[in-house]
C-alpha positions as CSV (number, residue, x, y, z in Angstrom):
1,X,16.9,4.2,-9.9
2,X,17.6,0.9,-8.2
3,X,19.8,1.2,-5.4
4,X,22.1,-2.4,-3.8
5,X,20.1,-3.2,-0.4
6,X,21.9,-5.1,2.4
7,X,19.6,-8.6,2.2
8,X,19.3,-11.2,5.5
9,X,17.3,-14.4,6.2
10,X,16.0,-14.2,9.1
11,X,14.8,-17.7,9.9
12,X,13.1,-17.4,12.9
13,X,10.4,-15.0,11.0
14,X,10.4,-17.0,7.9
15,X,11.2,-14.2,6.1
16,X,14.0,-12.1,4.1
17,X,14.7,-8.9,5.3
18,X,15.8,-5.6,3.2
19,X,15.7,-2.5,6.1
20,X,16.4,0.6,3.8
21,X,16.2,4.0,5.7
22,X,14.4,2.8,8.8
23,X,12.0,0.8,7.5
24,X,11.6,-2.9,6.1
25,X,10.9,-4.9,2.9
26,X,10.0,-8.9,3.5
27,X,9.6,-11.4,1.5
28,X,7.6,-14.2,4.1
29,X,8.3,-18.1,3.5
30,X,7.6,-21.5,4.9
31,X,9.6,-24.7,4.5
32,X,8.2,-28.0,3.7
33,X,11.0,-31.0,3.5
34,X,12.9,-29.9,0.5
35,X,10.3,-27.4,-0.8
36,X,10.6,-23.3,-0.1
37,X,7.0,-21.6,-0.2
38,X,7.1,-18.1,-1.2
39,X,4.2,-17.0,0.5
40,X,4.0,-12.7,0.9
41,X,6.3,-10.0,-0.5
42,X,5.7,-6.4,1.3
43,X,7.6,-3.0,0.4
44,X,6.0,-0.6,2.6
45,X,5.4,2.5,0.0
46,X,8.3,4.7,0.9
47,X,10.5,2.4,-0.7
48,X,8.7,1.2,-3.7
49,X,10.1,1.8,-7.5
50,X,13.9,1.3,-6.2
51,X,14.1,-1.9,-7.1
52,X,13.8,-3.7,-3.5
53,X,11.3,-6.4,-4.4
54,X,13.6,-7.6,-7.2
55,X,16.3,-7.2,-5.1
56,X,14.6,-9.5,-2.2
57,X,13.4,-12.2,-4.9
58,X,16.8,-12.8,-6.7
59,X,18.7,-13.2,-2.9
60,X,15.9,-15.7,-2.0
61,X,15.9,-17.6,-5.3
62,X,20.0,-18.1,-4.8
63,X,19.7,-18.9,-1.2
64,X,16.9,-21.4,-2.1
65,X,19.2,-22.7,-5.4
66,X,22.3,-22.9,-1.8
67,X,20.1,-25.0,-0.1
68,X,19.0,-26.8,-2.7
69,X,15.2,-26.7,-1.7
70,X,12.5,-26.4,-4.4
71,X,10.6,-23.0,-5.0
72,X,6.9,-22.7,-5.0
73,X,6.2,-19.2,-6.0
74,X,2.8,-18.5,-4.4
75,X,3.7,-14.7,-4.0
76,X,2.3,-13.2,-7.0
77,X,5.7,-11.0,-7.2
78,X,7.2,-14.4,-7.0
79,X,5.5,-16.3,-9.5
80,X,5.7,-13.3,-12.0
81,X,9.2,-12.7,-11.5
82,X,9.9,-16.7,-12.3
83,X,7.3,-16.5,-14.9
84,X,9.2,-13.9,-16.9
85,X,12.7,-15.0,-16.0
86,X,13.1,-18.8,-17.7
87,X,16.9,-19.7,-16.4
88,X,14.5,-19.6,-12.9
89,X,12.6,-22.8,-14.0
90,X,15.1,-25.0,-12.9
91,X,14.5,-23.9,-9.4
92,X,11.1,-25.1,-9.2
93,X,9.5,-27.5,-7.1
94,X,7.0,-29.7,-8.9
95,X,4.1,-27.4,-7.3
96,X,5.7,-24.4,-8.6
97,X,5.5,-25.7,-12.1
98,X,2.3,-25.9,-11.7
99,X,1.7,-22.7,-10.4
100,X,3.8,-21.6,-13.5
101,X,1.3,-23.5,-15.8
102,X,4.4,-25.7,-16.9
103,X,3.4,-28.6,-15.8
């Protein structure tokens, strides 16, 4: 059952934090000019199936659609996610779309 997790930025780690019952899911980025680089996503296994990884993905999307940068989905989770999710296009950087194959 997927559960509502309190999500942060945390900027200095380049990453989005979800700590859930003392321990933490990320999802690890890097900033180029107006382009957001999905890079890692990590649920340690204690807290996998509850929905966290999506959870992390659709806060990161939104905050990169805030700050209007460009997502390139290089995560696997990432790229999936977007993949399967069309109204997410929109948020692509021209590398993502190529990741994506809709280039």
């Amino acid at each position: 059952m997927d559960e509502t997790v309190l999500i942060r930025d945390n900027p200095s780690a380049h990453r989005f934090e979800a700590a859930v019952d003392g321990e933490v899911a990320v999802a690890t980025y890097r900033i180029d000019g107006q382009a957001i680089t999905f890079i890692h996503t990590v649920v340690p296994q204690g807290l996998r199936g509850r929905g966290i990884a999506t959870q992390l993905i659709r806060v990161a999307l939104a905050q990169s659609q805030a700050r209007h940068l460009g997502v390139v989905p290089q995560c696997p989770l990432f790229a999936a996610y977007m993949q399967s999710h069309p109204e997410t296009h929109a948020l692509l950087a021209p590398q993502g779309r190529i990741l994506l194959g809709l280039a």
